[in-house]
N, C-alpha and C positions, 0 to 999 in steps of 0.2 A: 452757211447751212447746206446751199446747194455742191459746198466742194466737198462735204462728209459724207453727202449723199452719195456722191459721185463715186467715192472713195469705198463706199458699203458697196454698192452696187458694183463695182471691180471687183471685190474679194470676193459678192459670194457667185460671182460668174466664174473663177478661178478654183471655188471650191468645188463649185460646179462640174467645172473639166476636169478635177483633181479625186474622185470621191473617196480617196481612203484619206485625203489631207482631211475631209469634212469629218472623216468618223474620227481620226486623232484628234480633232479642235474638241470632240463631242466627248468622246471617254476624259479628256482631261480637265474639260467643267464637270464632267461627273466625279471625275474623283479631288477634285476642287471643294465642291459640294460633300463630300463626304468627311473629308479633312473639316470642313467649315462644321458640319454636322458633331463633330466628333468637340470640338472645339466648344463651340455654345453648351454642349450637353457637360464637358467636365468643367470646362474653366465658369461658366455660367448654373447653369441647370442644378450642376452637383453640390454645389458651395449655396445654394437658397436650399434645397432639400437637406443639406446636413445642420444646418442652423434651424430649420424648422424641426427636424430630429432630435438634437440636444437638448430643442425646449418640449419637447414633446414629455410624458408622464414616460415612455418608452426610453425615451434618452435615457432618461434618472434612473430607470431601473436597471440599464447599464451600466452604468455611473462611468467614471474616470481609466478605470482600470483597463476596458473593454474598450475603448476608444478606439485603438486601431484596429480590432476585428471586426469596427462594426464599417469602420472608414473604406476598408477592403471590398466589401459586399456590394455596394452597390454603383462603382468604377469597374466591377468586374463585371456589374451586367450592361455598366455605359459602353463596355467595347460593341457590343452588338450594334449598336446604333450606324455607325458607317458601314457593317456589311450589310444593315439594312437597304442603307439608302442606293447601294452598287446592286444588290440581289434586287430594286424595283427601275433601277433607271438604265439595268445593262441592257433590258430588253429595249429600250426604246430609238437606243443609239443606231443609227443609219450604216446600213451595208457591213451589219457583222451578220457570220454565218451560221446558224442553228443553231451548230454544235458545240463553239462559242459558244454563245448566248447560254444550252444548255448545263455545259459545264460551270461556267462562273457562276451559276445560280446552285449549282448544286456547290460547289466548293463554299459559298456565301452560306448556305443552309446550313452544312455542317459546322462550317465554324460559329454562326448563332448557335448551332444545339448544343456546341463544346461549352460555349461562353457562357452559355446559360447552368449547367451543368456545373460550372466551377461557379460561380453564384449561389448554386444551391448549396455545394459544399461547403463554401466558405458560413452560409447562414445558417447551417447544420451547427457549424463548429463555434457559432456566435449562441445559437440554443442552451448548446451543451455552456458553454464558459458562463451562460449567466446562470443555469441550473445548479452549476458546482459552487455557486452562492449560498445555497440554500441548506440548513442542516442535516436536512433528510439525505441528501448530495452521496453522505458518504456511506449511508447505508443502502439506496440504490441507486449506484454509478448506472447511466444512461450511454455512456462513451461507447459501449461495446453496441449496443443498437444502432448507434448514429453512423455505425463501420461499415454495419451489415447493408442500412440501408446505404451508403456511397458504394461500396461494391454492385448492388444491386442497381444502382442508378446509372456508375458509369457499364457495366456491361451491359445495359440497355442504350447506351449513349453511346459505345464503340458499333454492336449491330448498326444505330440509327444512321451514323455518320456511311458505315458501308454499305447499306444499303442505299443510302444518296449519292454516294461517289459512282456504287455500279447500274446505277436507273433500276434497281427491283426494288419489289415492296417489302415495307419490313415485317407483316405476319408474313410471307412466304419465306424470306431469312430464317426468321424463328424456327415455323415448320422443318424446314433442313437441319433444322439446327439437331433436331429431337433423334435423329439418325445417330449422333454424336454424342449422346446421354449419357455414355458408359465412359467415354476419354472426358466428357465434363468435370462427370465425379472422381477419376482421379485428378483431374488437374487439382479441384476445387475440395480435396478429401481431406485434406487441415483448416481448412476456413471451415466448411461442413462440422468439424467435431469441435474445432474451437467456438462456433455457435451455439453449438449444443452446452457446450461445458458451461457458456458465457451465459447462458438463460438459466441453468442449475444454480449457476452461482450466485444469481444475482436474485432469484426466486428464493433461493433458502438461504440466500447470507452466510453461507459458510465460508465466505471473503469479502471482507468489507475495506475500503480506503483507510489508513490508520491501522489498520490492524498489524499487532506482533506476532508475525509466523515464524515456526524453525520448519524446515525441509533439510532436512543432510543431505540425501540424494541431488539437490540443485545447488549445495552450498548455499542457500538461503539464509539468515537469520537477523531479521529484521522488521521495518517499516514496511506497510504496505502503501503504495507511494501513487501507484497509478495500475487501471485495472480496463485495460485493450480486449478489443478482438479476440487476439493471437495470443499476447502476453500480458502479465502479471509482473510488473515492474516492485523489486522489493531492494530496498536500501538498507543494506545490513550497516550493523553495529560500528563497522572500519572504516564508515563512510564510502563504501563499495557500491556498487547496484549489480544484482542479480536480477535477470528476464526468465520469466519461468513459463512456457509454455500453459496458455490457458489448460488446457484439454488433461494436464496432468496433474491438476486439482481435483480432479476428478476422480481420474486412473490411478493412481500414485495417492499414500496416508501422508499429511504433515502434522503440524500442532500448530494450535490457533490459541493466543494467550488472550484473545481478547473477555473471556467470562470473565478470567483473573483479577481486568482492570475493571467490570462491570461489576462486581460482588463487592469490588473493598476490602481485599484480602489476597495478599502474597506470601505462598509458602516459606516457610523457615525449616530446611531439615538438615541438622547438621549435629555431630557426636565430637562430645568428649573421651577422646581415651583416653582410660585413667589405670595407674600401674595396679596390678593386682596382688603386689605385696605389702601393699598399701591399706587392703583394707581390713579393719578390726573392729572390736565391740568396744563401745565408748562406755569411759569409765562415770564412775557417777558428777567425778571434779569438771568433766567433760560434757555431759548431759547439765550442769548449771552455768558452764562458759556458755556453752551453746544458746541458751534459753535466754539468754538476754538479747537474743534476737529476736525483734518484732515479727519475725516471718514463720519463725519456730517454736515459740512460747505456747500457743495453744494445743501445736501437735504434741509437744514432747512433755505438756500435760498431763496429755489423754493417754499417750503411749506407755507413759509414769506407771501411770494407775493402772491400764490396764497390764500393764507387764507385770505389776506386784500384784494385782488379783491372784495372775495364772502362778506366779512363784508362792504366794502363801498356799492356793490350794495344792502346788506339788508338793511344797514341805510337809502339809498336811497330810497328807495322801504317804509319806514314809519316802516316796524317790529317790534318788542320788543325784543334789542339787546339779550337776553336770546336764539335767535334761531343763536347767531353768533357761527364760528365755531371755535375749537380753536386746539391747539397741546397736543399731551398726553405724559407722560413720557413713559408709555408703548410703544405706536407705535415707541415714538424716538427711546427709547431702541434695537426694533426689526430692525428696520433700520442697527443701528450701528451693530447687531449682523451680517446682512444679507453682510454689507460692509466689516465687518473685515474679516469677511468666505472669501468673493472676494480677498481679499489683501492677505490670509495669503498663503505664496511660498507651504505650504505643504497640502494644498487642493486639491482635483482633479476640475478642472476649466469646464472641456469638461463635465462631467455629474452631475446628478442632484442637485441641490443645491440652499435651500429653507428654512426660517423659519416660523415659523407658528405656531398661536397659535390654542391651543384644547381647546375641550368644557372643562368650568369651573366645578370644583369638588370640595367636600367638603378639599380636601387639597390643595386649592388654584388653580391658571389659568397656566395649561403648556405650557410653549412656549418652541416649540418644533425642534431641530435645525436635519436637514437631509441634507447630504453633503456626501463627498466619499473623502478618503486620497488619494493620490497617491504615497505611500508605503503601500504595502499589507502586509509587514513583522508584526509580532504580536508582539514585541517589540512597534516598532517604531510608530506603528499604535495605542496602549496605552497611549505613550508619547504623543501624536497627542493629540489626545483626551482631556486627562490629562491638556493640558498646556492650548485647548478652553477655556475648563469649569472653568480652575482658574481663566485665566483672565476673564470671564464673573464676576461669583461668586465677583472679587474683584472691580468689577467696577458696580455694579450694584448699588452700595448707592451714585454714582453722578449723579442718574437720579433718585435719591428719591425714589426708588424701595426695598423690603424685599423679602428674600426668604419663602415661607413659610417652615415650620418646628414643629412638634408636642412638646409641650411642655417635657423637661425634670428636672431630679430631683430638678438640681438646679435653671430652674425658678421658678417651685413650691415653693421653701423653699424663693428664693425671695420673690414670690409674697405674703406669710405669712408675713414674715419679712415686708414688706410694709404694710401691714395689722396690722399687732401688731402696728407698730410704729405711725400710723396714730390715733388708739386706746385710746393710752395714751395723 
């Protein structure tokens, strides 16, 4: 015992005559200490507090998913712990000089307010991910809030850090700062409007997550995917993503399909041409072929009778049967078109539904059929469509009706071939 004593009492005679060997023994238990500090707090400290988390009612409402954003969060506030322990035990170390001393505490300060700073963001961003759980989520996205407030936090946290690095206070920073008001607001003049835009938006919903928007001006047409600060992320149809500057949902008109899918009803508007030499008055053999259609039986009834009302009283009356009135294959046609829309299960019944013919064109007369499915899915809303027009398309030649259609190769080479042979 007395030769350790002996052995202490030499070294610190030595440190003694030596004092900067004393202050290196001294900073390097402190930063020993701090290593050790840093040490217990994640390898120890961290792994009891995230187990007590997991079990926590707070775990669960993270669940699984979130795991690693919630894992982030508080490792990034354990780093503060060792420039804690250096920001309390530089002061105490022997024969350092002010200046020192006051620097490394300032450098220690700012890097806790950094540390702390990214803590908060990362729990900002553990807020928002479990909020985007919730249904409401996608009618009002929060992401654009939780931007404004990091912008806001870290330029309070860049002043705070300068104002520690150069020994002033930070309302005096500020105050100067207000000299600089006018280059703020350019700097800050897209954040500023995409703020504005981001609060409209999100106030009156005229963009919602989910939603089908078209913009041509941005080449837009798609998914609304994710809904920023800045930008309007939209996943169009090609599997592409378009970024749409927030501010110019605003400034700039798009189309929002989202009522479409909220009503239960996806428009159908699309025309038959049909040739105009095609169309005549249906004879009587014609008007009883017809009638055997379940769709046409009670119209061509009514039309029956009432057409021979108006014909006995013209006959009656002395006229020139040429003013009698008669049935057309067109109109029966439109009829049937309008009754089968009625009958068919996958039509929307409640809203509008109508066929109609448009003014006549050099490619023939369109009749024009406008109705709404009631499936809004783009699948099933094609098939819809799809299965109208065929059967239209393939029943149009039992009311004596032609589609029109632009001549192609092979009627040409027909109509040759009829030519030649007619020739000879």
């Amino acid at each position: 015992m007395e030769k350790y004593m002996h052995s202490l009492h030499r070294l610190n005679g030595q440190l003694v005559a030596h004092p900067w060997a004393w202050t290196a023994l001294a900073a390097a238990g402190l930063l020993l200490a701090a290593w050790l500090a840093n040490f217990v707090t994640k390898k120890i400290a961290l792994r009891v507090l995230q187990k007590l988390l997991s079990a926590s009612p707070l775990g669960r409402e993270m669940g699984d998913g979130h795991g690693q954003v919630r894992l982030n969060v508080i490792p990034r506030l354990a780093n503060a712990v060792p420039a804690l322990v250096v920001y309390a035990g530089v002061g105490v170390l022997p024969n350092l000089p002010d200046n020192f001393v006051t620097v490394t505490r300032a450098v220690c300060q700012a890097f806790i307010v950094v540390t702390v700073a990214l803590a908060i963001s990362r729990l900002l961003n553990l807020i928002n991910s479990i909020y985007e759980r919730h249904p409401n989520a996608r009618n009002k996205p929060i992401k654009g809030y939780i931007q404004i407030i990091k912008i806001i936090m870290f330029v309070l946290v860049g002043l705070s850090v300068i104002a520690t690095l150069i020994g002033a206070k930070f309302l005096h920073l500020i105050t100067g700062l207000g000299a600089m008001t006018a280059v703020l607001m350019l700097i800050f003049q897209d954040t500023i409007l995409s703020l504005v835009a981001s609060v409209q938006i999100s106030n009156d919903g005229r963009v919602r997550i989910g939603d089908w928007i078209e913009m041509p001006s941005q080449n837009a047409d798609g998914d609304v995917i994710d809904i920023a600060l800045h930008t309007v992320t939209v996943q169009n149809w090609d599997m592409t993503v378009t970024t749409i500057p927030t501010k110019k949902l605003i400034s700039d008109s798009f189309k929002n399909w989202r009522n479409m899918s909220e009503c239960g009803g996806r428009r159908i508007k699309r025309a038959l041409l049909l040739d105009q030499a095609s169309v005549r008055f249906l004879e009587a053999r014609d008007i009883r072929r017809l009638a055997r259609f379940a769709l046409l039986d009670a119209y061509l009834d009514e039309k029956s009778s009432e057409l021979e009302a108006w014909n006995t009283q013209l006959a009656a009356s002395g006229k020139d049967p040429v003013n009698a009135r008669r049935v057309t294959n067109l109109g029966t046609f439109r009829v049937y078109v309008q009754q089968y829309l009625r009958a068919h299960p996958q039509v929307h019944q409640d809203m509008t539904l109508l066929v109609r013919q448009l003014q006549p064109t050099p490619t023939g007369i369109p009749l024009e059929i406008y109705c709404f499915s009631n499936d809004v899915r783009w699948a099933q809303y094609e098939q819809l469509q799809a299965d109208i027009f065929d059967h239209l398309l393939a029943i149009l030649p039992e009311f004596g009706l032609q589609v029109f259609q632009a001549p192609s190769g092979s009627d040409v080479r027909r109509a040759l071939g009829s030519n030649a042979a007619g020739g000879h």
